[in-house]
Backbone bond lengths (Angstrom), bond angles and torsions (degrees), N, CA, C in turn:
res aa  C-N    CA-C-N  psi(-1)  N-CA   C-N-CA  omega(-1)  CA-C   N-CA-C  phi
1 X - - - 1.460 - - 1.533 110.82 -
2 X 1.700 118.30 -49.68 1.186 102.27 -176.48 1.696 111.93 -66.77
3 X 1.160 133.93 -58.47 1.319 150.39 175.46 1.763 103.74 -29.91
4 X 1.330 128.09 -29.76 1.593 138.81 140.44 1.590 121.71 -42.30
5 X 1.464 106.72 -63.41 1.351 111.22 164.59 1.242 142.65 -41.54
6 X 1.481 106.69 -41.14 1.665 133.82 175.36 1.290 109.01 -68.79
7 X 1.722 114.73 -38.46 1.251 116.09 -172.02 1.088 113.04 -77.33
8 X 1.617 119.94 -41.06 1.535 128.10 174.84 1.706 110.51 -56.12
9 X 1.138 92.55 -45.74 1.902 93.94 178.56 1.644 125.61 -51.10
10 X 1.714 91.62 -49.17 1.232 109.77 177.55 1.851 115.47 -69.70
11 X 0.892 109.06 -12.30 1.831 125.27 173.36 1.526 113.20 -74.41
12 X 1.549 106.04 -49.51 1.418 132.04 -155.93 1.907 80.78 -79.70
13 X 1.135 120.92 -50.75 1.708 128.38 -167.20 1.483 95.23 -54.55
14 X 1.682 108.22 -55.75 1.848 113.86 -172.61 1.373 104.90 -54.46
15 X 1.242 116.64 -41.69 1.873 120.52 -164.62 1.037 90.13 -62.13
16 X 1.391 135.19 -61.47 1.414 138.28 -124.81 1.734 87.20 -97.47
17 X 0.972 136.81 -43.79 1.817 131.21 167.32 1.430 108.77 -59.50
18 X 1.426 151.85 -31.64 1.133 155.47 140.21 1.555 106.92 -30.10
19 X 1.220 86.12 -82.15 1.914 101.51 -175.35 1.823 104.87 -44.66
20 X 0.608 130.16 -90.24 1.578 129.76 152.55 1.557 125.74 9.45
21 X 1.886 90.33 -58.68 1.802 74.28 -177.74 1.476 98.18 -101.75
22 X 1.430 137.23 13.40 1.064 126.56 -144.42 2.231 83.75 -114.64
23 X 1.222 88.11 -65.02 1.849 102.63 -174.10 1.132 103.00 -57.18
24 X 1.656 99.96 -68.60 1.666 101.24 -161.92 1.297 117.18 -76.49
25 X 1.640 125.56 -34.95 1.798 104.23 -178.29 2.109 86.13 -101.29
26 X 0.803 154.35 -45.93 1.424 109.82 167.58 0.848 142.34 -55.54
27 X 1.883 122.13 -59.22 1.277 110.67 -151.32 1.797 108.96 -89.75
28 X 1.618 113.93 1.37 1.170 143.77 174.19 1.624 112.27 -83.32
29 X 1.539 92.28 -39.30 1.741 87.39 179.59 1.454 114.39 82.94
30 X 1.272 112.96 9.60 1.410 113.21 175.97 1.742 113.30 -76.70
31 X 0.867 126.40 -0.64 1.434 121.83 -155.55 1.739 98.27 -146.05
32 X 1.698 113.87 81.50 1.113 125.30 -132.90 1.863 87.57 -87.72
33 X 1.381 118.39 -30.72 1.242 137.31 -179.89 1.686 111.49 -63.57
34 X 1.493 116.16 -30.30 1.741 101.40 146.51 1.433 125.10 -51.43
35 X 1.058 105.80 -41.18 1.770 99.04 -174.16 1.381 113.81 -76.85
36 X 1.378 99.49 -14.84 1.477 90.56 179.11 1.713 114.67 -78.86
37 X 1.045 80.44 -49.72 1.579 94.69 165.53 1.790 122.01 -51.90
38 X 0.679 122.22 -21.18 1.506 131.19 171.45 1.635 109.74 -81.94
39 X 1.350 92.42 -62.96 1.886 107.56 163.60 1.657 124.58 -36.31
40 X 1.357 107.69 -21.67 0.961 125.94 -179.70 1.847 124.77 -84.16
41 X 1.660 113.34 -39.13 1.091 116.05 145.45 1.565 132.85 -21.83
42 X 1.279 138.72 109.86 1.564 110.40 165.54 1.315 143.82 -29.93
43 X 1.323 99.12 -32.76 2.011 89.09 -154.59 1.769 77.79 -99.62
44 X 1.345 148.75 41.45 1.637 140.13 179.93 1.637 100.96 -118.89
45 X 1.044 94.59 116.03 1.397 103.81 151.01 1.872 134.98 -87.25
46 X 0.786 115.80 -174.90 1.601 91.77 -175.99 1.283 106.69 -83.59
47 X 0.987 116.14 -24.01 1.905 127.17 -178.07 1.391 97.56 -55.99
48 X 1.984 105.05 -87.75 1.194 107.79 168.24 1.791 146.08 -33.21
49 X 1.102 107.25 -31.38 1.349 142.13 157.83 1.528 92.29 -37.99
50 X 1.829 108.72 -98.77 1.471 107.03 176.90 1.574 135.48 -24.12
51 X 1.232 101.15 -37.40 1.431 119.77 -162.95 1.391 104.97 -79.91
52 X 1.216 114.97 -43.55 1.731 124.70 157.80 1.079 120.84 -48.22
53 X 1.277 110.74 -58.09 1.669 96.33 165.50 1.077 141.31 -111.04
54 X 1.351 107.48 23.78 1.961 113.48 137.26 1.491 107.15 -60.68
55 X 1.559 114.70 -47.09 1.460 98.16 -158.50 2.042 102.59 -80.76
56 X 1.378 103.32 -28.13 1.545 105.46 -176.68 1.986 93.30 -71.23
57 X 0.797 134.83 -9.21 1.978 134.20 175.41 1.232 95.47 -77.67
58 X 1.525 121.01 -58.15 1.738 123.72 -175.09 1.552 125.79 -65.13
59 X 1.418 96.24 -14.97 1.698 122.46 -173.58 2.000 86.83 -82.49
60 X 1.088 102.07 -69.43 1.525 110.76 -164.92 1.886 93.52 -55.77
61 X 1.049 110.70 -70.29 1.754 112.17 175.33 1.420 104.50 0.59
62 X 1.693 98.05 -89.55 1.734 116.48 174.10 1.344 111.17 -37.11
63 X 1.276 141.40 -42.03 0.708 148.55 -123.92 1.997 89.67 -110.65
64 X 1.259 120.33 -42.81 1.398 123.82 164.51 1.578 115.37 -70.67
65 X 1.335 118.15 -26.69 1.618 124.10 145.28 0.505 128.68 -13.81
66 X 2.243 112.64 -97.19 1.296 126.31 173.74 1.168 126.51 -48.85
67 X 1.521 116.28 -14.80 1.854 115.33 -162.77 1.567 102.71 -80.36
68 X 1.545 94.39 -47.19 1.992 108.71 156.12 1.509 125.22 -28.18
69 X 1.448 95.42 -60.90 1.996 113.20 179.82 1.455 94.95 -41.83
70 X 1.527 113.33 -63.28 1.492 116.11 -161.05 1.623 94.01 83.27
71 X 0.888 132.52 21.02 1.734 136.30 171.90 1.380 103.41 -96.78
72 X 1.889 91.02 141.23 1.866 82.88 -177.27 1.783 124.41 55.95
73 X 1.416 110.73 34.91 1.613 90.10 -168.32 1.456 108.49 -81.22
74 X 1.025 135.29 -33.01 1.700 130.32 162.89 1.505 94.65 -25.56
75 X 1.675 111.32 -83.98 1.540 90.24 -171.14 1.500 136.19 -59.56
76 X 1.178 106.35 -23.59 1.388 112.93 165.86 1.433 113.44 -35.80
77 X 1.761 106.23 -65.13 1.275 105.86 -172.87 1.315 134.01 -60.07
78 X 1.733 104.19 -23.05 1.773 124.85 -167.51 1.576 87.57 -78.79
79 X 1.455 134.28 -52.68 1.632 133.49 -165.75 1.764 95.68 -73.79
80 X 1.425 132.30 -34.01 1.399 110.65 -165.94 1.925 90.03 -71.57
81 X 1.603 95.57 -44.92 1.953 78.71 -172.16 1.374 126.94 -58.71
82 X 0.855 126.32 -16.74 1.502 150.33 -168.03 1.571 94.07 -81.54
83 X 1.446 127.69 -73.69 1.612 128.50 162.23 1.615 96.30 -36.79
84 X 0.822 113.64 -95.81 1.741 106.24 -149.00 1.828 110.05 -45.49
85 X 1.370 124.31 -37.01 1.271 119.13 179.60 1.836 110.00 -67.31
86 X 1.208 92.26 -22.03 2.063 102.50 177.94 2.072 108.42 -70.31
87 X 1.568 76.95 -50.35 1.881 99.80 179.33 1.766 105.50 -54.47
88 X 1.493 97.62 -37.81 1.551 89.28 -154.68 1.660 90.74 -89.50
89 X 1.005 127.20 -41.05 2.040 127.32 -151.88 2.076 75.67 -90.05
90 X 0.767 140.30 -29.79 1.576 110.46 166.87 1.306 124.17 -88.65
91 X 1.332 108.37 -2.23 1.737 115.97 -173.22 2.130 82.51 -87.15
92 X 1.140 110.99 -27.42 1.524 106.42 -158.25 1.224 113.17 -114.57
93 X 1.526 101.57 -13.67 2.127 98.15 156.64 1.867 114.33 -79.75
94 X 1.699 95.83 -36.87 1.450 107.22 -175.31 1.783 128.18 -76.50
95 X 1.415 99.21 -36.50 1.006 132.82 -158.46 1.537 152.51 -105.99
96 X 1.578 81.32 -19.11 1.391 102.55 -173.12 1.614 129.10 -48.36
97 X 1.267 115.51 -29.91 1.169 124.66 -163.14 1.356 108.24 -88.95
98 X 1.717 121.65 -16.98 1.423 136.27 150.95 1.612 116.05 -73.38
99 X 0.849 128.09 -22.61 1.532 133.11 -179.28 1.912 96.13 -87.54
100 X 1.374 108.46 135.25 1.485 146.01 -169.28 1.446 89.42 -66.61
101 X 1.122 126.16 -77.16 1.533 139.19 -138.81 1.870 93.53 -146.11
102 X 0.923 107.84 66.09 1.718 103.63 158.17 1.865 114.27 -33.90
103 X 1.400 99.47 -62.29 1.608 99.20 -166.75 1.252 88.96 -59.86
104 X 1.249 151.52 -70.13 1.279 150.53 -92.43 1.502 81.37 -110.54
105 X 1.482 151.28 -55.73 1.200 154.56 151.37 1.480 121.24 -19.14
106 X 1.074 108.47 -39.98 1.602 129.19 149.68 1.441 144.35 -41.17
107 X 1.774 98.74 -47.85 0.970 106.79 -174.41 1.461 94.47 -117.59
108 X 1.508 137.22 16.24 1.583 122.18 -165.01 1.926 76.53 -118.01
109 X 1.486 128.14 -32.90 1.269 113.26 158.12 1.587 133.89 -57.92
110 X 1.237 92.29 -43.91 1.624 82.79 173.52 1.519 124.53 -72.81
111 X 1.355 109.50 -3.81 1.556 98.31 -159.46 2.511 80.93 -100.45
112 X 1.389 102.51 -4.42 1.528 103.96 172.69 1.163 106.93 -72.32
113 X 1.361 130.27 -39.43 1.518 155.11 166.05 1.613 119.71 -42.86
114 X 1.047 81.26 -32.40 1.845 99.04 -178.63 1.249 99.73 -83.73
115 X 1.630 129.86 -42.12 1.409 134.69 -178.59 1.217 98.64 -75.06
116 X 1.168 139.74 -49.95 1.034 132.77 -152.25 2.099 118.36 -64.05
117 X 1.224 86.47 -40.72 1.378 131.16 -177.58 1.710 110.96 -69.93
118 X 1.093 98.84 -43.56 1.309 101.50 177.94 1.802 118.68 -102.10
119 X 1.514 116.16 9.26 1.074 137.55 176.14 1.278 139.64 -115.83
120 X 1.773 103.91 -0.02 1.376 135.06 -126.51 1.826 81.56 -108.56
């Protein structure tokens, strides 16, 4: 039972970091330093840019959903790592010089990875 609990908690933590960066600093626009960061890619325009991450905010949304469902969590876990290693190696070929703390972005994802993984 307890070892249930931990897992549910630890789910509710993943949703709620999804939900967070996904609703509130994209599709909210609070978190003005995503777009820049996207903007930063070549082929983005500022239009396109936006449009990416409305749809990458609605991606993450669902994405704090399913982690909730606990449905499918293998895949859950294989598509969230897959997002963040995509998020992070273009945030850090494109981007870097807009990103605060590269390492530290690095290592505060992977150690989500570890939750994720071990909650999955």
């Amino acid at each position: 039972m307890a070892k249930m609990t931990l897992v549910l908690l630890g789910r509710f933590s993943i949703a709620m970091v999804w939900v967070y960066q996904g609703f509130w600093c994209k599709v909210m626009g609070r978190m003005p330093r995503h777009t820049q960061v996207v903007e930063a890619a070549p082929f983005f325009n500022p239009r396109r840019a936006r449009q990416f991450l409305l749809a990458l905010g609605f991606f993450e949304t669902f994405l704090g959903v399913w982690v909730i469902s606990g449905l499918f969590s293998p895949t859950a876990a294989v598509v969230q790592t897959l997002l963040l290693l995509g998020m992070n190696a273009g945030g850090l070929i494109w981007a870097r010089a807009i990103i605060p703390d590269p390492a530290g972005m690095v290592f505060q994802n992977f150690a989500f990875l570890v939750l994720i993984w071990i909650c999955k």
